[in-house]
KOLVORO-962094 format. One record per residue (C-alpha): residue in three letters; x, y, z. Coordinates in pm, whole numbers, plus 32768, in hexadecimal, padded with zeros to 4 digits. Layout:
# residues N
<atom><code>ALA</code><px>X</px><py>Y</py><pz>Z</pz></atom>
...
END
This chain:
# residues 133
<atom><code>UNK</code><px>6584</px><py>0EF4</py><pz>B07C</pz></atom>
<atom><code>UNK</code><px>6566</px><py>0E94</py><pz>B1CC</pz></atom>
<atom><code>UNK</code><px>64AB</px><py>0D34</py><pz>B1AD</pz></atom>
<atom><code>UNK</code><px>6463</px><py>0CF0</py><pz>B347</pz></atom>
<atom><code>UNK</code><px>63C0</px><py>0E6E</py><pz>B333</pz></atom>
<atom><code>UNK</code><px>631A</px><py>0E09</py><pz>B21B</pz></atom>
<atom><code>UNK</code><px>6272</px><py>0CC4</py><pz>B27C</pz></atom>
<atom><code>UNK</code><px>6231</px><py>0D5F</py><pz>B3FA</pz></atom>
<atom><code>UNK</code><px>6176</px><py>0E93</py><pz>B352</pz></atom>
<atom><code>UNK</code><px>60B2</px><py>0DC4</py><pz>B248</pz></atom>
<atom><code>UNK</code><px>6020</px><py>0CEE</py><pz>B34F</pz></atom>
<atom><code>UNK</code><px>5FE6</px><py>0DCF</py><pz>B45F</pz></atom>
<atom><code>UNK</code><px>5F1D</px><py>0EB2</py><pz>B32E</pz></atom>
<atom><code>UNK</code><px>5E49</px><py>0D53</py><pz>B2F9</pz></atom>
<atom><code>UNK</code><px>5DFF</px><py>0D07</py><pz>B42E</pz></atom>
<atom><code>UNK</code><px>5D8A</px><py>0E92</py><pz>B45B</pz></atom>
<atom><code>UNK</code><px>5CBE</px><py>0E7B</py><pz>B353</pz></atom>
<atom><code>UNK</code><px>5C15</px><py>0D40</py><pz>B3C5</pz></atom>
<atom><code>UNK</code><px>5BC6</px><py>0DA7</py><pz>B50B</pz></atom>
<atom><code>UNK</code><px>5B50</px><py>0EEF</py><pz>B480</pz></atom>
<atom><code>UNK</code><px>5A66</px><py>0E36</py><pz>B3D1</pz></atom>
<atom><code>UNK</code><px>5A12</px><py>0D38</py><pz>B4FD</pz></atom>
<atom><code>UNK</code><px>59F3</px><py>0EB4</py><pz>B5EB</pz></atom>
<atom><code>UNK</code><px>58F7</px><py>0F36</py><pz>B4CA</pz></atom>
<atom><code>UNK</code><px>5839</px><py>0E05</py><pz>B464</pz></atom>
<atom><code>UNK</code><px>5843</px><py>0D14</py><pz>B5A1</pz></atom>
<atom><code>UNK</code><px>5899</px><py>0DC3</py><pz>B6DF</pz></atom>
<atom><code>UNK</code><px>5778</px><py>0EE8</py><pz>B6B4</pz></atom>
<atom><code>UNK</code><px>5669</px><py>0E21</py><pz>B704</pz></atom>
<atom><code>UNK</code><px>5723</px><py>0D64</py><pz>B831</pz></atom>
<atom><code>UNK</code><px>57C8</px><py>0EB4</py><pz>B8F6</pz></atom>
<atom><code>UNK</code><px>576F</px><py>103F</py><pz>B930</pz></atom>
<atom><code>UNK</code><px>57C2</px><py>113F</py><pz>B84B</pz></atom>
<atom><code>UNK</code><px>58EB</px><py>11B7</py><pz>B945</pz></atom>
<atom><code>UNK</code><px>5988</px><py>104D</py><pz>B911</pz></atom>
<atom><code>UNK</code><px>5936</px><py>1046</py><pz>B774</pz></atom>
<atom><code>UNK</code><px>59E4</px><py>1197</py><pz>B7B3</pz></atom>
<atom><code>UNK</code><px>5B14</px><py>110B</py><pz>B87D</pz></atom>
<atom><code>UNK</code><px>5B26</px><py>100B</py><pz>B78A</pz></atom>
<atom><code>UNK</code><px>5B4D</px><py>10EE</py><pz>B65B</pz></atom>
<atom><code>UNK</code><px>5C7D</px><py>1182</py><pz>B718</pz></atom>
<atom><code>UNK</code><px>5D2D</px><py>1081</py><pz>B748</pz></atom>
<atom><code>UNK</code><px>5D08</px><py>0FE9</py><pz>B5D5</pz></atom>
<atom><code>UNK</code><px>5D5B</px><py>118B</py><pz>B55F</pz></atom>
<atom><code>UNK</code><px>5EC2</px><py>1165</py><pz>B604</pz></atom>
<atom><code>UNK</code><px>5ECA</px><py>1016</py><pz>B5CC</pz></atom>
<atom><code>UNK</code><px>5EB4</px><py>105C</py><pz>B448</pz></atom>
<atom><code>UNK</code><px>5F89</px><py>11A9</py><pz>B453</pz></atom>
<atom><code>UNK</code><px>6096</px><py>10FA</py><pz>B4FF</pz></atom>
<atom><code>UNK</code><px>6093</px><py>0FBD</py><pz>B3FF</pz></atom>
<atom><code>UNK</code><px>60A3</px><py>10ED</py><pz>B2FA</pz></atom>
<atom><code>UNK</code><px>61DF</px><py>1159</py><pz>B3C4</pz></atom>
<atom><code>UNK</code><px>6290</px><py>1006</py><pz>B3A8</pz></atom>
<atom><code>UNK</code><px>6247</px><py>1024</py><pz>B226</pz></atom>
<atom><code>UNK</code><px>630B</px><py>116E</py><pz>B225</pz></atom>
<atom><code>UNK</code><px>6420</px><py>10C8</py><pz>B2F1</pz></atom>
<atom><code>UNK</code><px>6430</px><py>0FC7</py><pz>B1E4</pz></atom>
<atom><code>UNK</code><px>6444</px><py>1089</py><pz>B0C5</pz></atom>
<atom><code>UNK</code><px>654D</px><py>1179</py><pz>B191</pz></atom>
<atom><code>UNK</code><px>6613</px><py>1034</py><pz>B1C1</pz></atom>
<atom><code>UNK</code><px>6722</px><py>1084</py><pz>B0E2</pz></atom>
<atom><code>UNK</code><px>674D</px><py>11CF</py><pz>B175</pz></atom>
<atom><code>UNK</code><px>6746</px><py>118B</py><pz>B2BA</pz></atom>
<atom><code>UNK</code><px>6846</px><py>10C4</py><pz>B37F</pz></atom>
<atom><code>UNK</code><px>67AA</px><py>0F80</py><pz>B407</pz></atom>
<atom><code>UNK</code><px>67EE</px><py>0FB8</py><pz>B555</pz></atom>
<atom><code>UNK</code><px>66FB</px><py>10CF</py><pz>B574</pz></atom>
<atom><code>UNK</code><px>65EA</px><py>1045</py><pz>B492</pz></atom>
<atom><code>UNK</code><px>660E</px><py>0F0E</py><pz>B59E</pz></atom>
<atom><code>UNK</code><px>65C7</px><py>0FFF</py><pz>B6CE</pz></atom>
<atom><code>UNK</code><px>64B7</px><py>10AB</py><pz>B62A</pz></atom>
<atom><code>UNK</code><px>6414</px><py>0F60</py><pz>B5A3</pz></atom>
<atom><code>UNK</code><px>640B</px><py>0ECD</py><pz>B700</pz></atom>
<atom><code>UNK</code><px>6379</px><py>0FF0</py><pz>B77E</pz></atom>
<atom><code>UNK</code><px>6271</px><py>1008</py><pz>B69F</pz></atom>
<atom><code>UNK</code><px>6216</px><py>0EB4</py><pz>B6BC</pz></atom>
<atom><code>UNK</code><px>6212</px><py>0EBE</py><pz>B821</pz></atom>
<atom><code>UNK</code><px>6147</px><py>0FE2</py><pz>B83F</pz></atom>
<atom><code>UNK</code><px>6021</px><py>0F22</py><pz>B715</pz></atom>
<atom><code>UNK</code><px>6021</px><py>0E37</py><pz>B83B</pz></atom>
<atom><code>UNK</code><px>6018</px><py>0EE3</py><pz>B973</pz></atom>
<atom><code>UNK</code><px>5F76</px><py>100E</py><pz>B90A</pz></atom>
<atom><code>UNK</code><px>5E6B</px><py>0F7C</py><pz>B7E8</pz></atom>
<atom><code>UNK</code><px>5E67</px><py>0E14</py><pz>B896</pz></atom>
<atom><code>UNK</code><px>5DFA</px><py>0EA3</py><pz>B9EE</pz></atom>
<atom><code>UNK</code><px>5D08</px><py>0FA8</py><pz>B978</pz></atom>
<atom><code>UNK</code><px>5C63</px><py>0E81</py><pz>B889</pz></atom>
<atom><code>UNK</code><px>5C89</px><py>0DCC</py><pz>B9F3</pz></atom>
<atom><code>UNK</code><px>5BA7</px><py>0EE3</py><pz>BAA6</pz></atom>
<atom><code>UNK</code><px>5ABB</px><py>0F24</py><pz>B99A</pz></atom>
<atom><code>UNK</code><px>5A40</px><py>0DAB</py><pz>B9B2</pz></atom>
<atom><code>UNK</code><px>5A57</px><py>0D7A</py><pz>BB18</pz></atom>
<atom><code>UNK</code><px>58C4</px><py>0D62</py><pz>BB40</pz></atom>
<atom><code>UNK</code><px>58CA</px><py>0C52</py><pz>B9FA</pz></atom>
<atom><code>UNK</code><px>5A12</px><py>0B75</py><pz>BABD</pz></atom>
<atom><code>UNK</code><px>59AB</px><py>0BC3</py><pz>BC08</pz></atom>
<atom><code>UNK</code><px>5B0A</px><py>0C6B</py><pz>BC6F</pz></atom>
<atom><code>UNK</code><px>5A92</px><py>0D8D</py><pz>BD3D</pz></atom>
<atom><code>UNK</code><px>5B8C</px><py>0D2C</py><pz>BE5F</pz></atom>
<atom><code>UNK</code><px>5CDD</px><py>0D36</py><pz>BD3B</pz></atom>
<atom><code>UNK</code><px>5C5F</px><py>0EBF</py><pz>BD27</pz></atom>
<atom><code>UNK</code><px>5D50</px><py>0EFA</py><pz>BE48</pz></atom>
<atom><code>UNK</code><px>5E73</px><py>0E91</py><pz>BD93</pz></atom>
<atom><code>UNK</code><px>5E13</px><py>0ED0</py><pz>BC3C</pz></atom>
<atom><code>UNK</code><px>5DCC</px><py>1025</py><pz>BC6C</pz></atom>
<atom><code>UNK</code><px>5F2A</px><py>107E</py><pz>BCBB</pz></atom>
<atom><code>UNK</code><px>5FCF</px><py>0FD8</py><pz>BB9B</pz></atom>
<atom><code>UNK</code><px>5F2F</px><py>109E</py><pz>BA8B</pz></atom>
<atom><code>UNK</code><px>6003</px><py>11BD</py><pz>BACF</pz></atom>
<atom><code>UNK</code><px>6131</px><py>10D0</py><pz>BAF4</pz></atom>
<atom><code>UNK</code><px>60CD</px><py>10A4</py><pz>B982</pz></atom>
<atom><code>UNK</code><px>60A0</px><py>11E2</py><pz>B92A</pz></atom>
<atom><code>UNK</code><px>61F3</px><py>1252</py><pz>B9AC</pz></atom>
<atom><code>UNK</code><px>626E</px><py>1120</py><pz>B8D2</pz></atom>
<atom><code>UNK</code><px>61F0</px><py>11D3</py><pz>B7B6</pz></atom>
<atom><code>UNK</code><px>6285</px><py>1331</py><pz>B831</pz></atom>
<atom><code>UNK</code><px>63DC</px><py>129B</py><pz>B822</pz></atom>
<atom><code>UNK</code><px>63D8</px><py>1201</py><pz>B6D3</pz></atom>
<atom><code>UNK</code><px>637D</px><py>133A</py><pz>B64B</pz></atom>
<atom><code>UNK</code><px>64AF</px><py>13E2</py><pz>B721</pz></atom>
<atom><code>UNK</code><px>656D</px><py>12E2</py><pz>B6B1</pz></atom>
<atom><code>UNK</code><px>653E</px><py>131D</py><pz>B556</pz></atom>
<atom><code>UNK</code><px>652D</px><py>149C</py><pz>B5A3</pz></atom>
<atom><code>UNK</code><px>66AC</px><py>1480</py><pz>B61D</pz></atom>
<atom><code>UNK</code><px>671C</px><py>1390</py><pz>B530</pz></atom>
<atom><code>UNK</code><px>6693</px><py>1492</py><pz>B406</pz></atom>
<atom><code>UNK</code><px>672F</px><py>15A9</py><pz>B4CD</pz></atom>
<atom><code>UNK</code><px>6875</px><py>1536</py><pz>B500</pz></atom>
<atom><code>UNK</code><px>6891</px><py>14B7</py><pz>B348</pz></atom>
<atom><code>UNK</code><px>696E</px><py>156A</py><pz>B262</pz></atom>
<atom><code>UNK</code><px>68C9</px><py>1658</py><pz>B193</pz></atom>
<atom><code>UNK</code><px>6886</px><py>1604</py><pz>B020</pz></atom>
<atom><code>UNK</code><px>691C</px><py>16BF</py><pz>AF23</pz></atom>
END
């Protein structure tokens, strides 16, 4: 069991879950529907991507480290660019950060392509294992 996989996706998972709740409960009333929508994005990848550092935790003794390492990092990184920016955007009337849309706006696909290659990462590194017999 990978243990830094483990801890990463347990608390990225939390703190989906709590700003799920905060997007549902507290940001509806304070931001359009198109935010609340925005929003609900970025907690959905947020939350599948915790879910994939779970997966590389339990595939920890399967995997070699150096790989689960690579993919970890880019997972996380892509929870922050990709979730963190679009949470970023979605408040911007509520913080007042309409001028960080510039530069925001082109970091959520830097996230997303964060996420793209942890999942070719872990794509190759499955591809490239001895079959099971």
């Amino acid at each position: 069991m990978d243990k830094r996989s483990l801890t990463a996706g347990s608390l990225a998972l939390f703190i989906a879950v709590a700003l799920g709740a905060f997007g549902a409960h507290g940001l509806r009333s304070q931001v359009g529907p198109a935010a609340v929508a925005q929003w609900h994005t970025g907690v959905e990848y947020q939350f599948y991507h915790g879910l994939g550092l779970i997966l590389l935790a339990v595939l920890g003794g399967r995997l070699a480290a150096g790989p689960i390492a690579l993919i970890r990092r880019f997972f996380l990184a892509g929870i922050v660019l990709f979730s963190g920016s679009i949470y970023l955007l979605a408040t911007r009337d509520i913080l007042g950060t309409h001028a960080l849309t510039k530069v925001l706006g082109p970091i959520t696909p830097l996230g997303g392509l964060c996420f793209l290659a942890g999942w070719a990462v872990l794509f190759i590194t499955a591809w490239r294992m001895p079959v099971d017999r």
